[in-house]
N, C-alpha and C positions, 0 to 999 in steps of 0.2 A: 268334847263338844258334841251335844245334840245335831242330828241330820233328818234334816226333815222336805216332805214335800209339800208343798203348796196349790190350790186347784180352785182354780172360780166355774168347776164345773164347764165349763165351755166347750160347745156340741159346733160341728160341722155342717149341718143343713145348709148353711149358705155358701159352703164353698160347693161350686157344682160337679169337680171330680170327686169328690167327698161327703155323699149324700148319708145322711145321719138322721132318725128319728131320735126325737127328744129323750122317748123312751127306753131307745139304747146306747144313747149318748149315756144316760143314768146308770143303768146296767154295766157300760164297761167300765164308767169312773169306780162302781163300788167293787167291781172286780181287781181295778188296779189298789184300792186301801187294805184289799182282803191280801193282793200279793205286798205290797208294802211291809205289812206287818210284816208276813210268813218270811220274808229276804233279810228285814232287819231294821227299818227305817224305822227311826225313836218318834218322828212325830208327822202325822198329818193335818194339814189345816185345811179350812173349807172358806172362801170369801162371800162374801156378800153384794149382789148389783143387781138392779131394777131396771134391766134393757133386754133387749135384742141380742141374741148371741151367749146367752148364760144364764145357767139354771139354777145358780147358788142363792136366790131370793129368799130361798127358808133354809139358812145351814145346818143349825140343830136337826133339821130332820133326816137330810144326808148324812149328818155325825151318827146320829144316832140308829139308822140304817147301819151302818158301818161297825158302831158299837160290838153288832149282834155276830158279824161275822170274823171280827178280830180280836186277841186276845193282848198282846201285850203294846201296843206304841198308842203315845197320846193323841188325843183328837182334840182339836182347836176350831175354833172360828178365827178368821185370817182376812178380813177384820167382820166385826159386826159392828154397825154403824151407828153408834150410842144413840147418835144425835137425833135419829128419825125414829127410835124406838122406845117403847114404855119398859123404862128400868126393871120393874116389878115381871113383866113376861118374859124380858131378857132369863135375869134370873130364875124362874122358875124353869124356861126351857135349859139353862145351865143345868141346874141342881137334878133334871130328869135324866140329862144327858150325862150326870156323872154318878146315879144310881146304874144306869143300864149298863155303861163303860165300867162298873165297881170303880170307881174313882179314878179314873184315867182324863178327865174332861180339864180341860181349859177354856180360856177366850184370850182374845187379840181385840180389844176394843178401841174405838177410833171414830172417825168424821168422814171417813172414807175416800174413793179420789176423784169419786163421779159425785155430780150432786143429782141425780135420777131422783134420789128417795124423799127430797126436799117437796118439791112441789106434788111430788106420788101423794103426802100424808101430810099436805096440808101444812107445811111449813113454810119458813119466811128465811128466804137462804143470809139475811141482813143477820139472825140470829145465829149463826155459823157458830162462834165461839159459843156463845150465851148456853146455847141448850148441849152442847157439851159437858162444860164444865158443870151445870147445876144437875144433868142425867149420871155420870159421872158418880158424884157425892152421893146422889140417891144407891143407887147400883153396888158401892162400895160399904154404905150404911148397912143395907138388907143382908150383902155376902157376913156380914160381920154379929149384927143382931136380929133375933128372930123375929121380935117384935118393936113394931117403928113407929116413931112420933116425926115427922117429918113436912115443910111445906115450901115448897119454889112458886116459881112463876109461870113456868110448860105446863104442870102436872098437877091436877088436885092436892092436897092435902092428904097425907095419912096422920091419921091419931090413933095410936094405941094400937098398929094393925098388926096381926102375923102374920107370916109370908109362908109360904109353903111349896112344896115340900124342901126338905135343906140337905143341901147334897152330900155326901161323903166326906171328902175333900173338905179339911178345916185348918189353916184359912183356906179359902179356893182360890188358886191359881188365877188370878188377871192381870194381862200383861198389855201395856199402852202402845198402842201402833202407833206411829210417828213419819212423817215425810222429813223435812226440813223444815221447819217454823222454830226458831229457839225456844219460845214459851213451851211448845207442848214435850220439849225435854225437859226442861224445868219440871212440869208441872209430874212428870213421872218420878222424877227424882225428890221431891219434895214430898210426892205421896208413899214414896219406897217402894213403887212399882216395876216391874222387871218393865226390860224398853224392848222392843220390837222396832228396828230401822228399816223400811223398805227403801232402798235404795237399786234401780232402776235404769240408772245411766250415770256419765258422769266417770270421776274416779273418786273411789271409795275414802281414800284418806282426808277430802275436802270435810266429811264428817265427825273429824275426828274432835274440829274444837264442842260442836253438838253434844256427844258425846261424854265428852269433856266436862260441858252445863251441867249435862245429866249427873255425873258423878259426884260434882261440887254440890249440887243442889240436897240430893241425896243426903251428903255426909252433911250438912247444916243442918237437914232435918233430926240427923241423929242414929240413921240408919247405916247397918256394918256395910263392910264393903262388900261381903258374899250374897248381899241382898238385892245386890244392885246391879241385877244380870242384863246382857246385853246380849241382844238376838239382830238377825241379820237376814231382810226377804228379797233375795235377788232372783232377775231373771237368767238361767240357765238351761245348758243342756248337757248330757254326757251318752258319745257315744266310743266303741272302738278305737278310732283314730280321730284327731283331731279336724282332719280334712275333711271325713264323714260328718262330726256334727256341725262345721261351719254349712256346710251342703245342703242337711235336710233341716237347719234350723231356720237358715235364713228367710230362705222366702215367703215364710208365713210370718213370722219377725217382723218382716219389712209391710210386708199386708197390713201387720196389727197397727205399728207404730204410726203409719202413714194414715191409717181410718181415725186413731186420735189425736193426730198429729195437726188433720185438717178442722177439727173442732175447737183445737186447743191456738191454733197458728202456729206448732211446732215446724222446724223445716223437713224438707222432707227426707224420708231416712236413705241414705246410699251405701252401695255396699261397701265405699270407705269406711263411711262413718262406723258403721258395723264391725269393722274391720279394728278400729281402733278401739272400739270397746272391749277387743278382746287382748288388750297389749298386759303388760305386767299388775297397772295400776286399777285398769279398767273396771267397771262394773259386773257386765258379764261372765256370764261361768258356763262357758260353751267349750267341749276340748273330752279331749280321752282322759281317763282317769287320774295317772298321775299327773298332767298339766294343772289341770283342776282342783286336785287334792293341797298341791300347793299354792293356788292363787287364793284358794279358803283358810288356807294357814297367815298368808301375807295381811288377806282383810282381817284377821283377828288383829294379828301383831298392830296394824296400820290404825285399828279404832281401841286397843288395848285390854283386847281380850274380850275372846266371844264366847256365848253359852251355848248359845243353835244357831243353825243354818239352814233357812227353808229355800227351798229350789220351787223358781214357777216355771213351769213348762209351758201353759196354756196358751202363754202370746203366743206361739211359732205354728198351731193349730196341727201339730201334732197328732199322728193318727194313733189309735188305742195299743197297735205290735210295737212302734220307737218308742212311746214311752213307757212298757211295760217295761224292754230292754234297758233301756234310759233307767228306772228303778231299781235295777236289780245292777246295773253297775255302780253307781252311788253308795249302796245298800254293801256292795260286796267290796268294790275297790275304792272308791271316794273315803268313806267311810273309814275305813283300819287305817291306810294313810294320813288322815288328818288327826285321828287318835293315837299312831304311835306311843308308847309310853318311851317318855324321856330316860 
C-alpha cells in the first residue's frame, strides 16, 4: 500500500500564538515535500480552496515547485475542482507538471467540499453535477487524444483542436475524488477510474457497500479487477505516544471542525466526540505508530483492500517541527508496518 500525505497548504496568520506569513507558510510546506520525499513517503497531494486560511488556490504551481526539489514520490492534486475549471488548462497544467516531475504527476479530480469556486468564476451551483460530469469527459478526451472534436454546454466547442503539451505518463494517471454520493462511485467505476474516498469522520466500514458500487460498476464495464484501485484520504496524526498525539492534535481539530461545523450546522465537536473517533472502527488516525499502522491495515481489510493512504494533517493547524516529525514517523514506522510482507 502507497502512503501518502495530504496538504491544503494551510498558513497560521490567524491563529495569534502562531503568527505566520503567507510567504513562509509556502516556504515550509515545500520544505516539508522536500523531506517527505528524502524519509520515504510514495505520494504527496496538494488540495484546492478559494478562501481565507489556505493557499492551495493554484496546486500545480506548488506541485511543481516541489517537482524541482524531489526526486522520487508522486505529486498529486487532492482534489482539483473539475467543476470550476476549464478542462483544457487543467490538463495542460497536468501534462507540464508531469514533464518537470519526469512522469511522476497525478490528479485527484472532483467537485470539491466548499463551494468558494462556484460563484469565484461565475457559476451556477444548481449546475453541481452537470458541469462535472460534461468537464469530466472533456478532461478524460484530451488526456487520451491529442487532437479533439468535441462540444458541451459549460465550454465552447472544439473542432479538430491539438492540445498541448502531452505529458509523459501515457495513460496519465486520474483518479476520481469521491465523499459519499453513490452515483459518483458509480460513475468511477464505470469509467475504470482508480477511486479516492475521503472519508473524514464517521466509521470507515459504513463505506464499504460505496465501495462495493464502485467495484460492480467497474466490472460491468469490463474493467480487471487490478484496475480498480481504491485510495483512502483521512484525517490523521502520528506522534511518539499516543497520549502525545491525542494532546497536540486536538485543539486545533476542534478549532477547524467547529469553524465548519458552524457554516455547515454540524454539532459542535467535543472532546468525546473526538475521542470516539479514535476507537477501533473510527475515522481518524491519530496515535503512535504501531496503533495506527494497524487501524490502516483494519480500513483496508474493512473497505476490501486499499492501494494508498493520504494523511491530512492541516485540520489540527499544526505547526511546521510536529509535522515534520509527524512525516518522518509515517514514512519510517507507519509505513514498513502496514507493508509487512505476508
Amino acid at each position: 500500500m502507497e502512503i501518502g500525505i495530504d496538504s491544503f497548504a494551510a498558513m497560521f496568520s490567524s491563529r495569534p500564538m502562531q503568527p505566520l506569513s503567507d510567504q513562509d507558510a509556502v516556504e515550509q510546506l515545500l520544505a516539508r515535500m522536500k523531506y517527505a520525499d528524502e524519509v520515504g513517503i510514495d505520494v504527496f497531494g496538494i488540495g484546492e480552496h478559494h478562501r481565507k486560511g489556505f493557499l492551495d488556490s493554484a496546486p500545480f504551481e506548488l506541485l511543481s515547485a516541489a517537482a524541482a526539489i524531489t526526486n522520487r514520490m508522486r505529486l498529486t492534486t487532492a482534489v482539483t475542482v473539475l467543476s470550476a475549471a476549464d478542462p483544457v488548462r487543467v490538463f495542460q497544467s497536468y501534462a507540464t507538471l508531469d514533464l518537470i516531475s519526469k512522469g511522476r504527476a497525478e490528479m485527484v479530480v472532483g467537485r470539491g467540499s466548499f463551494i468558494d469556486a462556484y460563484p469565484l468564476f461565475g457559476l451556477q451551483l444548481e449546475d453541481y453535477d452537470e458541469l462535472f460530469v460534461e468537464k469530466l469527459d472533456l478532461l478524460l478526451k484530451i488526456m487520451k487524444d491529442e487532437q479533439i472534436t468535441w462540444k458541451g454546454r459549460f465550454r465552447p466547442a472544439l473542432h479538430h483542436q491539438s492540445i498541448y503539451p502531452r505529458p509523459v505518463q501515457q495513460p496519465a494517471p486520474v483518479w476520481l475524488g469521491v465523499g459519499g454520493t453513490p452515483e459518483s462511485f458509480v460513475r468511477a467505476g464505470s469509467l475504470g477510474l482508480p477511486l479516492m474516498v475521503a472519508i473524514i469522520g464517521g466509521e470507515t466500514h459504513h463505506f464499504k457497500p460505496l465501495v462495493d458500487l464502485y467495484r460492480e460498476a467497474g466490472k460491468r464495464a469490463g474493467y480487471a479487477a487490478e484496475q480498480l484501485k481504491v485510495g483512502m484520504h483521512s484525517l490523521g496524526y502520528v506522534a511518539e505516544t499516543k497520549e502525545q498525539a491525542m494532546e497536540e492534535f486536538y485543539p486545533g481539530y476542534a478549532e477547524a471542525m467547529n469553524k465548519i461545523g458552524r457554516e455547515r450546522g454540524w454539532a459542535p465537536m467535543t472532546r468525546g466526540r473526538f475521542e470516539a473517533q479514535l476507537g477501533p472502527r473510527g475515522a481518524l488516525l491519530v496515535g503512535d505508530p504501531q496503533e495506527v499502522a494497524e487501524k490502516i491495515i483494519r480500513h483496508s481489510n474493512a473497505l476490501g483492500g486499499l492501494s494508498r493512504l493520504t494523511f491530512q494533517m492541516d485540520t489540527a493547524e499544526l505547526n511546521h517541527e510536529k509535522l515534520l516529525k509527524a512525516i518522518h514517523l509515517i514514512a519510517t514506522k507507519v509505513k514498513p508496518l502496514v507493508n509487512i510482507p505476508e
